[in-house]
C-alpha positions, 0 to 999 in steps of 0.5 A, a space after each residue: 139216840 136220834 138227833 132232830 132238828 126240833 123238839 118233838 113238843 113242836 111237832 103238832 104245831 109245825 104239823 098244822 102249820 104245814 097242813 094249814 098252808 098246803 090246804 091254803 095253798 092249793 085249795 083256797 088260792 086254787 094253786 096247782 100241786 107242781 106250782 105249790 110244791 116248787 114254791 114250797 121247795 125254792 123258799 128259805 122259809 122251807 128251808 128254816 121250816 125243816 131246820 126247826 126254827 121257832 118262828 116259822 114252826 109255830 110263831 106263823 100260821 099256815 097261811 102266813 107261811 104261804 104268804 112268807 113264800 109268796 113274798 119271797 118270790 115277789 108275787 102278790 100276797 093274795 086278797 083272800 083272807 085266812 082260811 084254816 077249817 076244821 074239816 081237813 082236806 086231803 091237802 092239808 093231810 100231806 102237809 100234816 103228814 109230810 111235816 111228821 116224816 120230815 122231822 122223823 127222818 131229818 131228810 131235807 123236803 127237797 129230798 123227800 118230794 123229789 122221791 114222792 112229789 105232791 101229786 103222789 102224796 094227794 094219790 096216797 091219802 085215801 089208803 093212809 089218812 086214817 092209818 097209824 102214821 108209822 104205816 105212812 112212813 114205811 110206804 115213804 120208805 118204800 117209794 123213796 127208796 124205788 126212786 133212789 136211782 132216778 136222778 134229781 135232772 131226770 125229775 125235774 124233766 119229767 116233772 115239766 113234761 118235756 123230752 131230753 132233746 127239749 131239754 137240751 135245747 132250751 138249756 142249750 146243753 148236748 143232748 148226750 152231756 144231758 143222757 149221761 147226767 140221767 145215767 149217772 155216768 156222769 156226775 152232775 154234782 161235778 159240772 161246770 156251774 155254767 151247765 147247772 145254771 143252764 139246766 136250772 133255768 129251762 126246768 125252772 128251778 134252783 141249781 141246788 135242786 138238780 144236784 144229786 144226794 148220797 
């Protein structure tokens, strides 16, 4: 038997919470897919959100969540009011379906969308929005398991557009010390914390995001 983080009766509810603030998100506050997501995933309420806890899953709406997040980062609660519709939008569809896989796998959010980041899933809603959500989870699979052998440095890299040699100067971090990390000859999750620090800051995101699981 499978253990979760919540009870499957909180499901639907964690669903639409989770649709509601990716489509407040990226629809109604016009945020781009890579800046929502990096929000999303640098939070401690994303964090709360895969754990189960009540008050994030269904004690909040979607855009108080989106709001949480906000706040959490110090920036302005925006002005525009809440906005939940019935007809839903392909970015509420990744949250609804993102928050299905996350509770059936118990993989942490970080590790799904490091595979398949927003952007794929937005690219993934007209083949499967109106398929069975086990045919959803199966190309999950698929597509997390094809990117199993990228590295979380190599991700975030591409992610943000820049060459390794960009990276390396920003980060001021040998260049070969950065090919030998995407290589996996060396171990990332191993380096000096300084390093990670480093790499974290030029890529723009957290020390805990660049580590590697499994």
């Amino acid at each position: 038997m499978e253990i979760r983080a919540y009870d499957k009766e909180y499901l639907p509810d964690a669903q639409k919470c989770l649709g509601d603030a990716f489509d407040f998100a990226m629809v109604t506050l016009e945020m781009e897919p890579d800046r929502w997501e990096q929000l999303f995933l640098a939070s401690d309420a994303c964090r709360q959100f895969e754990n189960g806890n009540p008050a994030i899953i269904c004690g909040e709406n979607g855009c108080e969540l989106v709001r949480r997040i906000l706040h959490e980062h110090g920036l302005l609660d925006p002005e525009q009011a809440d906005a939940m519709y019935l007809d839903k939008s392909p970015e509420y569809w990744c949250g609804w379906a993102l928050a299905w896989y996350q509770w059936y796998t118990g993989q942490p959010f970080r590790q799904i969308l490091g595979a398949v980041p927003v952007t794929e899933l937005l690219r993934m809603y007209p083949v499967y929005h109106e398929m069975n959500i086990r045919q959803f989870a199966d190309a999950m699979r698929e597509r997390i398991r094809a990117a199993a052998q990228e590295t979380r440095l190599k991700y975030f890299r591409q992610n943000l557009g820049i060459s390794q040699a960009e990276l390396s100067e920003r980060a001021s971090v040998p260049l070969r010390q950065i090919q030998l990390f995407e290589q996996r000859q060396r171990d990332i999750n191993k380096t000096q914390g300084e390093t990670l620090l480093r790499l974290s800051k030029a890529l723009y995101c957290s020390m805990e995001d660049l580590m590697e699981y499994g």
